[in-house]
C-alpha positions as CSV (number, residue, x, y, z in Angstrom):
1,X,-10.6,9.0,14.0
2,X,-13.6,7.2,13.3
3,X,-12.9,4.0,11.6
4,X,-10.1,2.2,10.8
5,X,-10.8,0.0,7.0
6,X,-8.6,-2.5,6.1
7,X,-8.3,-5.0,2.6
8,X,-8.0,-8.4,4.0
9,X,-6.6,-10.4,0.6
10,X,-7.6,-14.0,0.0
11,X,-7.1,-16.6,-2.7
12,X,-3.2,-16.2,-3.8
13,X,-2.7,-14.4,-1.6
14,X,-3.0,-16.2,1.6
15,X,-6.6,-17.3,3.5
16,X,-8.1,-14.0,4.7
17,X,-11.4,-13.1,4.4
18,X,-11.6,-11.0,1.2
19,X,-13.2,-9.0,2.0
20,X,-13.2,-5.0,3.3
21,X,-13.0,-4.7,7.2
22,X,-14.3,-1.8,9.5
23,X,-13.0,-1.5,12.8
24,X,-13.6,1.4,16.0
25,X,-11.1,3.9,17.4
26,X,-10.5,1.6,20.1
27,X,-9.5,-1.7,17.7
28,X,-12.9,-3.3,17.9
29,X,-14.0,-5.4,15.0
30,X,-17.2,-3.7,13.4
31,X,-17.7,-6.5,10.4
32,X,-17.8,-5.7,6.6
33,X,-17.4,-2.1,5.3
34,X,-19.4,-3.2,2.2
35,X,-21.2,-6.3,1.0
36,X,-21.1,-5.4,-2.9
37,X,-20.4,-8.3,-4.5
38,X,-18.2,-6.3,-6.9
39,X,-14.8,-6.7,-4.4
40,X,-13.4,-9.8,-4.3
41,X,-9.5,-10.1,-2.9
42,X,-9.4,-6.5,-2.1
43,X,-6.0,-5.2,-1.9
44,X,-4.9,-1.5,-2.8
45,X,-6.7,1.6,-0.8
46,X,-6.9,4.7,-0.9
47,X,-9.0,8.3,0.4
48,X,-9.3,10.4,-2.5
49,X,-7.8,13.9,-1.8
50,X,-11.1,16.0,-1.8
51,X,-14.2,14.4,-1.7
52,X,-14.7,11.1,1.0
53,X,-14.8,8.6,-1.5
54,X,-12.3,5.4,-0.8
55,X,-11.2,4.0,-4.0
56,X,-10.2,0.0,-3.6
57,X,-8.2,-2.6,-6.1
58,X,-10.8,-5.6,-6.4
59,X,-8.7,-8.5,-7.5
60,X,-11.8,-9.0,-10.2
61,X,-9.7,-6.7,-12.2
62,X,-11.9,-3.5,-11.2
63,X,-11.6,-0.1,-9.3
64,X,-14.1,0.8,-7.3
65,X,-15.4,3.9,-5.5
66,X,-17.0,3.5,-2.4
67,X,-18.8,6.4,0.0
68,X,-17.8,6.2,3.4
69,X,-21.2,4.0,4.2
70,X,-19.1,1.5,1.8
71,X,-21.5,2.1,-1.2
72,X,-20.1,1.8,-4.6
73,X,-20.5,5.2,-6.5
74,X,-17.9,4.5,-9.3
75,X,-17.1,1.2,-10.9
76,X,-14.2,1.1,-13.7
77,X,-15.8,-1.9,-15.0
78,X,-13.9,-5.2,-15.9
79,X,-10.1,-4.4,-17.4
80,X,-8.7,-7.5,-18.6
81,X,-5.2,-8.3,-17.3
82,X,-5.1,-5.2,-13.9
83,X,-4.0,-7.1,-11.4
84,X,-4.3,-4.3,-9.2
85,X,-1.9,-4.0,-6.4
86,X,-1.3,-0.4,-4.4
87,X,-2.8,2.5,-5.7
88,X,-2.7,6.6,-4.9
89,X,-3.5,9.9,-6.2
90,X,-1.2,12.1,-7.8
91,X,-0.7,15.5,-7.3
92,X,-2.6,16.2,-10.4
93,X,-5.5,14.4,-9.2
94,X,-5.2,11.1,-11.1
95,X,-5.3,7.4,-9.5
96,X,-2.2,5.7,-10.1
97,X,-2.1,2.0,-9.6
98,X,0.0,-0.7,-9.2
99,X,-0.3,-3.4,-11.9
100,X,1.8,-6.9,-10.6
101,X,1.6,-8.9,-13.5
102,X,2.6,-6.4,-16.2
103,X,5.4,-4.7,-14.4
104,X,4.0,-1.2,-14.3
105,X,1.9,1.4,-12.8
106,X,-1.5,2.8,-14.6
107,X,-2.6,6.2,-14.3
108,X,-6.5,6.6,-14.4
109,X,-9.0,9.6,-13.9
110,X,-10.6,10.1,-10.7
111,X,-14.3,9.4,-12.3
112,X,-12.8,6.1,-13.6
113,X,-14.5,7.3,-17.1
114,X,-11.9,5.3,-19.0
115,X,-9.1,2.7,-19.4
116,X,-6.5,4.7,-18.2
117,X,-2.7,5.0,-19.4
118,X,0.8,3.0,-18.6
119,X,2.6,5.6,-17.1
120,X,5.7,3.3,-17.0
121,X,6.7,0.4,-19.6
122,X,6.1,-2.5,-19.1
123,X,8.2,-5.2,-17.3
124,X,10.1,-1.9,-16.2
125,X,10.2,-3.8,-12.5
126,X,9.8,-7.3,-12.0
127,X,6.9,-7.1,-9.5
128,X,6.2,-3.6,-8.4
129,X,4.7,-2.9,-4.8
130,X,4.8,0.8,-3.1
131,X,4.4,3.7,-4.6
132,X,4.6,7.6,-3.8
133,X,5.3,11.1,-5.5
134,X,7.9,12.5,-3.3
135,X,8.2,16.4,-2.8
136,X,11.3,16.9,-4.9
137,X,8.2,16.2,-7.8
138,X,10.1,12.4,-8.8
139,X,8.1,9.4,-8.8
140,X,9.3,6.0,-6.3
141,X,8.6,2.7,-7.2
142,X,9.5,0.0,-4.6
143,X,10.9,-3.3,-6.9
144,X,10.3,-6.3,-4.6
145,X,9.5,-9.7,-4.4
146,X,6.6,-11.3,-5.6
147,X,4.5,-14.6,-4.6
148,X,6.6,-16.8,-6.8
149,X,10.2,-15.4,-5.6
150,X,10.5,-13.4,-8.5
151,X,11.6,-9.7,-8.4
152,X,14.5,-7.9,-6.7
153,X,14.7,-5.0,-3.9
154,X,15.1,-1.8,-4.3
155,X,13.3,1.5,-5.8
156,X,13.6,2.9,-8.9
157,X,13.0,6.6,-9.9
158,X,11.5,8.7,-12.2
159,X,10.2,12.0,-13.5
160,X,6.4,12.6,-12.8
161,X,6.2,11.6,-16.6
162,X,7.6,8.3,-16.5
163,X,10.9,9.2,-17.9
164,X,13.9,7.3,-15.7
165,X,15.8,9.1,-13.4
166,X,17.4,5.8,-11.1
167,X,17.1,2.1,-11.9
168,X,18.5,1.5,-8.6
169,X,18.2,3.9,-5.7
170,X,18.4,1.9,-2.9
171,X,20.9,-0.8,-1.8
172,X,20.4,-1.8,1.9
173,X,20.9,-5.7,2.0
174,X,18.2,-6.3,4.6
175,X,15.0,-4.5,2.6
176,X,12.5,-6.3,1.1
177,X,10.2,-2.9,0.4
178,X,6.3,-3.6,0.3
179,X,4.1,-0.2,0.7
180,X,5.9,3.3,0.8
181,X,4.9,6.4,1.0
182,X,6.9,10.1,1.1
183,X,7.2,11.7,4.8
184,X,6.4,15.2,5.3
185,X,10.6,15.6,5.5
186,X,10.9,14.7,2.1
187,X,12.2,10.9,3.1
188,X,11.0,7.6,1.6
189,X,9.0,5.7,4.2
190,X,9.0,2.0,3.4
191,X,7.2,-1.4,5.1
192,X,10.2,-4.3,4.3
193,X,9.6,-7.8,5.3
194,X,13.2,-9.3,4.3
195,X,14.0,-12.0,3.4
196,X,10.2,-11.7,1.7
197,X,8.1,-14.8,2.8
198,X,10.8,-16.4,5.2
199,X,9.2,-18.1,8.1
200,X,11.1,-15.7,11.0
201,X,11.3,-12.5,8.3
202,X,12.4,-9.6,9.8
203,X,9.9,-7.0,9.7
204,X,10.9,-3.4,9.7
205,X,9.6,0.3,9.0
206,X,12.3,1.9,6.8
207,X,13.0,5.1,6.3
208,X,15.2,6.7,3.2
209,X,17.2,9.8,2.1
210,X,15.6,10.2,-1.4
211,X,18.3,12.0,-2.9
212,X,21.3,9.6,-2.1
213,X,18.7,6.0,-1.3
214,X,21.1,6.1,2.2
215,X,18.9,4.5,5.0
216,X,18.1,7.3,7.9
217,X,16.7,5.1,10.6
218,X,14.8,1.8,10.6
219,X,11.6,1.4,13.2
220,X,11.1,-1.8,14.7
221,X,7.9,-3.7,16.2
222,X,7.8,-4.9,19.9
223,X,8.5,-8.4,19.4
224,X,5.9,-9.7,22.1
225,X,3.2,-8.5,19.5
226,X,4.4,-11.2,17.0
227,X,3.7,-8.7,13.9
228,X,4.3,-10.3,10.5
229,X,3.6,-9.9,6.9
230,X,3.4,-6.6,7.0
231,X,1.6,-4.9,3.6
232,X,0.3,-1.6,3.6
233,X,1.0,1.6,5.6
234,X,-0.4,5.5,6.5
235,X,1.1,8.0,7.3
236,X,-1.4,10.5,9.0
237,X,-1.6,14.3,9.5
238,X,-1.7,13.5,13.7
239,X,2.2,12.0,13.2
240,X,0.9,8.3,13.7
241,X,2.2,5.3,11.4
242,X,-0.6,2.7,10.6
243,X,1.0,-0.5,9.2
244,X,-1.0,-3.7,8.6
245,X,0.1,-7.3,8.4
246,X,-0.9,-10.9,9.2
247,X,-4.0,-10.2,12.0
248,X,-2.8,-7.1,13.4
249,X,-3.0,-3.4,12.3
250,X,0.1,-1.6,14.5
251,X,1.3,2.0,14.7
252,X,4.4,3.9,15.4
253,X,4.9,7.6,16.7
254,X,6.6,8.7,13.3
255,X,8.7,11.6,14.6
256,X,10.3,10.0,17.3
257,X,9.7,6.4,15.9
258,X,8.2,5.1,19.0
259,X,6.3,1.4,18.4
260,X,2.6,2.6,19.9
261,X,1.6,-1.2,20.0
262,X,-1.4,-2.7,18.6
263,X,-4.6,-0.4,17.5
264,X,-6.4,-3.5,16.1
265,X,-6.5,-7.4,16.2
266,X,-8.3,-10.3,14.4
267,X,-7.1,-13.5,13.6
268,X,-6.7,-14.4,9.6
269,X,-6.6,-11.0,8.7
270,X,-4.6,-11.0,6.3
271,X,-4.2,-6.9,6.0
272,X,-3.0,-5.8,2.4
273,X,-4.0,-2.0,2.9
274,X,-5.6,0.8,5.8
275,X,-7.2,4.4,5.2
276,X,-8.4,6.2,8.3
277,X,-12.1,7.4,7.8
278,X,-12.0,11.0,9.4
């Protein structure tokens, strides 16, 4: 591992530094991945499959592509009403993205040559937050809460083009999903901070049979660390769980669900996503 980047949000979304953040193997702050101007309240990230280009949600209603020296190489321009939240590639190679205030998820192409398409009808979830193709080839989408209490919790699933399969998969009365993303067994990986927003939320790692929404195990945070808010997750190919949060990024042994303890610290953080630069 070579870096650790993470979004840290600001405006609405709470008073980080808004800014991209590199840090060191060992947790050490190294400042700023990129100064462009262009990425303001960053929040969704993501490694493109192939080539080393990190795509990021800039809350100035663009996608950007940046090289791993945090240049931008591909710019979507200005698209009125994004409101980018998550965002990852398909199998088929396309960005898919997360769009808060219209309910639904927009697939682009990876050159960011054009607009893009709804995949999903509007309003089809009150606020949507993770999102994953699993490997029985359906499409998740975690429905949770957003800033103003407005939403509901579960995930609803669908065919890889947008046609419903499940308005309501899940039904665990203490999930509250954020980010998610599909385990090498097939399950449905989920960060929950529930009841979303309380003071003393309980924050969880939960994990999800994707066929019958039953809840397989739940990972939990050493309390001593004091994790909270947590946002976005990775899943790596080593079998480590990177979760982010409110000044810490954390991580988890996935296979026996062991909390590692804290690979990162700095106050006001404010983590929304993390990649691992190789």
């Amino acid at each position: 591992m070579s870096r650790l980047i993470v979004t840290s949000a600001s405006g609405s979304n709470g008073d980080g530094y808004g800014a991209v953040l590199a840090f060191t193997p060992e947790g050490v702050p190294m400042g700023r991945f990129s100064n462009d101007d262009r990425i303001s309240d960053p929040r969704g990230l993501v490694l493109h499959p192939v080539s080393d280009l990190v795509y990021l949600n800039s809350g100035s209603d663009r996608i950007l592509a940046l090289n791993q020296e945090g240049v931008v190489t591909l710019d979507s321009g200005s698209l009125d009403g994004l409101d980018p939240g998550g965002a990852i590639f398909g199998p088929e190679g396309r960005l898919y993205v997360t769009l808060r205030r219209r309910g639904t998820v927009l697939a682009l192409p990876a050159s960011l040559g054009d607009q893009g398409i709804a995949l999903l009808p509007d309003r089809v979830v009150p606020f949507p937050r993770g999102i994953c193709f699993g490997l029985d080839d359906r499409f998740y989408l975690s429905s949770g809460i957003g800033p103003r209490g407005e939403g509901e919790n579960t995930i609803a699933v669908f065919s890889q083009d947008g046609a419903p399969i499940e308005a309501r998969l899940v039904e665990d009365p203490e999930f509250s999903p954020l980010d998610m993303t599909a385990a090498p067994n097939g399950n449905l990986v989920v960060n929950s901070e529930w009841p979303f927003g309380a003071p003393r939320a309980q924050v969880t790692v939960r994990e999800y049979d994707p066929s019958s929404g039953q809840l397989v195990r739940v990972l939990t945070p050493d309390p001593s660390v004091g994790f909270a808010k947590p946002r976005g997750l990775r899943l790596m190919p080593d079998g480590r769980l990177y979760c982010v949060g409110k000044d810490h990024v954390v991580a988890y042994e996935f296979s026996t669900g062991r909390f590692l303890g804290v690979v990162a610290e700095l106050e006001g953080l404010n983590g929304q996503a993390v990649v691992v630069l190789p």
